[in-house]
Structure formats: C-alpha cells, structure tokens
C-alpha positions as CSV (number, residue, x, y, z in Angstrom):
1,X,-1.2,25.8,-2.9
2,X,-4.5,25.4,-4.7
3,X,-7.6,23.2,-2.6
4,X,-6.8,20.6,-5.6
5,X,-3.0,20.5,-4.6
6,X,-4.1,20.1,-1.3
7,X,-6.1,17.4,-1.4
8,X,-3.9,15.3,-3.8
9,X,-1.0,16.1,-1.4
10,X,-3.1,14.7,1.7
11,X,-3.7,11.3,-0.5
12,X,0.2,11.1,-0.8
13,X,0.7,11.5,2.8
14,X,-2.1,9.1,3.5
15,X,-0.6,6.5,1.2
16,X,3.2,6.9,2.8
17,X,1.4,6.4,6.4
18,X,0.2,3.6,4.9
19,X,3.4,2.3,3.4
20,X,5.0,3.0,7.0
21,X,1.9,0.7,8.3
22,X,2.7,-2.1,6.3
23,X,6.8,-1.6,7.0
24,X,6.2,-2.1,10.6
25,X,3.9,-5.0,10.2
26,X,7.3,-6.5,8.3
27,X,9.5,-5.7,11.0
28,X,7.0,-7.3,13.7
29,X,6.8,-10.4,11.9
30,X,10.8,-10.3,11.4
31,X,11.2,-10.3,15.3
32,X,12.2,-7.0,15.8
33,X,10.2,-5.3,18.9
34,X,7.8,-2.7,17.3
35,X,5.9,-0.7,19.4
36,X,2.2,-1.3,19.3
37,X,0.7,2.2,18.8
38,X,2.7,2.2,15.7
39,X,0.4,-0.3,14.0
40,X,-3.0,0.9,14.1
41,X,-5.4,-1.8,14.9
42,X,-8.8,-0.3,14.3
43,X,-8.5,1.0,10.1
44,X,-10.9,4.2,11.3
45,X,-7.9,5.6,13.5
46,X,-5.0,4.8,11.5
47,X,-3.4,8.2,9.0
48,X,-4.7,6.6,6.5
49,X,-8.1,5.2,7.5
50,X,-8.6,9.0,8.8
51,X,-8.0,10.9,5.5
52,X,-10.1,8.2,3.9
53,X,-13.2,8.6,5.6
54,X,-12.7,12.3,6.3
55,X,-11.1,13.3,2.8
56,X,-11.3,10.6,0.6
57,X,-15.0,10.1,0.9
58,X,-16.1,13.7,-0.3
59,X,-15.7,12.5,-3.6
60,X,-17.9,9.0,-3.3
61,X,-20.9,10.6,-4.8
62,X,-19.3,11.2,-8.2
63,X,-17.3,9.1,-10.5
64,X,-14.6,7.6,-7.8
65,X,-18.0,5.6,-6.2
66,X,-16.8,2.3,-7.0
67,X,-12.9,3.0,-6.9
68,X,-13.4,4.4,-3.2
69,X,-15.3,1.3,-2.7
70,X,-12.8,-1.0,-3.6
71,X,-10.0,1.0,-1.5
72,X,-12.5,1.0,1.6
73,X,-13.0,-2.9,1.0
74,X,-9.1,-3.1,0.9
75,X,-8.5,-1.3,4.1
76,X,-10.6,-3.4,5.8
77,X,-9.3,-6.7,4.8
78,X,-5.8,-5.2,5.8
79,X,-6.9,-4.6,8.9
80,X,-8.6,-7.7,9.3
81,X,-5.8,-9.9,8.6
82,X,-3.6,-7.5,11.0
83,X,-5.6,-8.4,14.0
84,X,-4.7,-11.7,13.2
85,X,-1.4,-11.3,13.7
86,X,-1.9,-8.8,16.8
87,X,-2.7,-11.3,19.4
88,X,0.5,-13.9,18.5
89,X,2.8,-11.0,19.6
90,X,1.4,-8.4,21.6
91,X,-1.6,-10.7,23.1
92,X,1.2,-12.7,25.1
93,X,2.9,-9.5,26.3
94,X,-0.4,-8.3,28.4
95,X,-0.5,-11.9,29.6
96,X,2.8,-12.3,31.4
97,X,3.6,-8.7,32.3
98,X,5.5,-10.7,35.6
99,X,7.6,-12.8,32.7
100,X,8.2,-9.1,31.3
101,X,9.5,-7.9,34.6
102,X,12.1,-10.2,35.2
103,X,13.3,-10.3,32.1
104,X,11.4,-13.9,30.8
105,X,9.5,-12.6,28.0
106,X,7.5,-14.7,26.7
107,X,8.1,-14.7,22.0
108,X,5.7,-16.5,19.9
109,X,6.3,-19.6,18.7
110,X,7.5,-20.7,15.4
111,X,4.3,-22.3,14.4
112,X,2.6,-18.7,15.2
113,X,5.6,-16.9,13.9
114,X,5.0,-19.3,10.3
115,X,1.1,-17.6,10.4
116,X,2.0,-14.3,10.7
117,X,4.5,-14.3,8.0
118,X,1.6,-15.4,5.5
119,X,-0.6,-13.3,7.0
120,X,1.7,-10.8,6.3
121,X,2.3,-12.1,3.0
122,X,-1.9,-11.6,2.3
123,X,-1.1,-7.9,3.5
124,X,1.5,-7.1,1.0
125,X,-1.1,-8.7,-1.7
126,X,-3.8,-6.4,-0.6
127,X,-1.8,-3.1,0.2
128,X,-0.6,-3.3,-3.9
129,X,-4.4,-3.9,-5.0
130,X,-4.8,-1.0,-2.4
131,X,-2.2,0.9,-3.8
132,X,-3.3,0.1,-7.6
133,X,-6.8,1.7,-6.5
134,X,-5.0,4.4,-5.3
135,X,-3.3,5.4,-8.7
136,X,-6.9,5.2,-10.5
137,X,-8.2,7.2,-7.3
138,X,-5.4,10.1,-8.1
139,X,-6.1,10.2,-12.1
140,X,-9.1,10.5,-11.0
141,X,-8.6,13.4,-9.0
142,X,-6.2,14.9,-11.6
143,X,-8.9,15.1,-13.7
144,X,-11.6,17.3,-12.1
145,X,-11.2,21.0,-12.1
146,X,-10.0,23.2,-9.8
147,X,-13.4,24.4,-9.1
148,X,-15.0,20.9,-8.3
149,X,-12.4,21.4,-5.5
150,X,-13.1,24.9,-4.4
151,X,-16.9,23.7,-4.5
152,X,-15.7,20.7,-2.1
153,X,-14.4,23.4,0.3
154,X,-17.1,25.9,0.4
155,X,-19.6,22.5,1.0
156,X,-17.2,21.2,4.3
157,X,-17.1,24.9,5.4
158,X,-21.3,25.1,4.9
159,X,-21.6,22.0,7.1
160,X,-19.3,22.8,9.8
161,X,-20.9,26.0,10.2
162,X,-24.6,24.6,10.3
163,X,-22.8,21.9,13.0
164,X,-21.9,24.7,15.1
165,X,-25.6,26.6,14.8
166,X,-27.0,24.3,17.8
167,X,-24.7,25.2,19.9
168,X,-25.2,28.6,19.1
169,X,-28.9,28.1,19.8
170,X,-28.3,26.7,23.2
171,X,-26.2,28.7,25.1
172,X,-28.9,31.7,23.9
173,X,-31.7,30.2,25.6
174,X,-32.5,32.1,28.3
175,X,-31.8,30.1,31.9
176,X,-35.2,32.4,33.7
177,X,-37.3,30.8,31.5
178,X,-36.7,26.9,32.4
179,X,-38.9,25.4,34.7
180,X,-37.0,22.8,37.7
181,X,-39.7,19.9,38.2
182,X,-43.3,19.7,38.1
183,X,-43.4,22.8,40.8
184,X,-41.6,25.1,38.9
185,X,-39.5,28.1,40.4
C-alpha cells in the first residue's frame, strides 16, 4: 500500500468513526442506553478528531487550507451541540447513583428529550456539511502525487527524530559533573 493509499484509507476510517459517532448520538436520543465512552465528548479525543489534527492537518499549509478549515469549524460545532445533549442524559445518572442502585433511575424528561432530538437534528445538518467537506478534502487528496505523500512521510519521520534528540542529550550528560546546592559535592 502506497503512503497516498494510506492516508486516504485513514480519512475513510476517520469518516466511518464518525458516522458511528453520530449513530450513537441517534440511539441516545431514541432512549436506548448507550454507553458514554462511546460518544466522545471532547472532538480532540474522538477517531475522528484524532486523525484530523494528527493526519488531516499535514496538509493545511497547501491547497486544502480553507477546506480543512471548514471541517475543523464543523467538528467543533458537532461537538458543541453534543455537550448539550450530554448533561440531559448522562448528567442525571452521576446525580442519583443511589436511584441507580435500586433500580429508580432517574430518564429525562420529555421537554429535555424534545431538545435533544433537535439538537440532534442540528448534528445531522452539520455532520453532512462535514461530510460534503470531506469529499472536496479526498479530491483533493486524489489529486496530489504520490511523492507529495512520500515527502509528507520523510517530514513526520524528520520531526520525530529531532523530538527524540533531547532526550538523547539528557541521559548523556554526565551525573559527576552536577553540582547539589550552593556547596556543591
């Protein structure tokens, strides 16, 4: 698999976590119990918040600038309008963890279960506009060479290795030759 299969592949796997993001959102606001680590509330820890600003943003210095500023706009609304529907069903369940215990568990109400269903319904809107940006985002990527890719990888390899140099440099400094306070050894 070439570097540009590679990457392309990791944008489709990035959009189908996202797809399984927004299917569990559905279920949650349909009643059904979902658990909570399934629906990433912070958009830098989610599959596909984590391909976007580990993979996805290699390519914001080129042409993709403004597509990849749209999508990262788009995530964050997403995720904005999520933790809006967080609290109404899993804010109550760290509340009355007795109520959960004996088997009282406390649902939301229909007024807040009305809110999260259009919240929901603003999700949908922005994960196509999302989606949309993604097509334009994979033409886009289509389009560049295979050696714009291979160039990508020999950059990310350069700056891991210069991140590991300090390290390097630490553990060859020679202990003997550190001073312990203002008396010395």
């Amino acid at each position: 698999m070439t570097n540009k299969e590679k990457f392309i592949h990791n944008m489709h796997q990035a959009r189908t976590a996202h797809i399984r993001w927004v299917n569990a959102i559905k279920l949650l606001v349909s009643g059904i119990d979902v658990d909570e680590k399934q629906i990433t509330l912070d958009a830098t820890h989610s599959q596909f918040g984590l391909w976007y600003y580990n993979e996805a943003m290699l390519f914001s210095l080129g042409t993709s600038q403004l597509v990849l500023e749209e999508i990262e706009n788009f995530l964050t609304e997403l995720h904005d309008k999520y933790t809006k529907i967080y609290p109404i069903y899993y804010g109550n369940r760290k509340r009355n963890l007795l109520s959960d215990f004996l088997g009282g568990r406390t649902r939301a109400s229909a007024h807040e279960i009305e809110l999260s269903q259009r919240f929901y319904e603003d999700i949908i809107q922005l994960s196509d506009k999302l989606k949309h940006k993604l097509r334009i985002f994979e033409a886009q990527l289509m389009s560049l060479t295979d050696e714009k890719y291979d160039e990508l990888i020999r950059f990310t390899q350069q700056e891991k290795s210069i991140s590991i140099e300090p390290n390097i440099l630490a553990a060859s400094i020679d202990e003997g030759s550190y001073h312990y306070g203002a008396r010395g050894r």
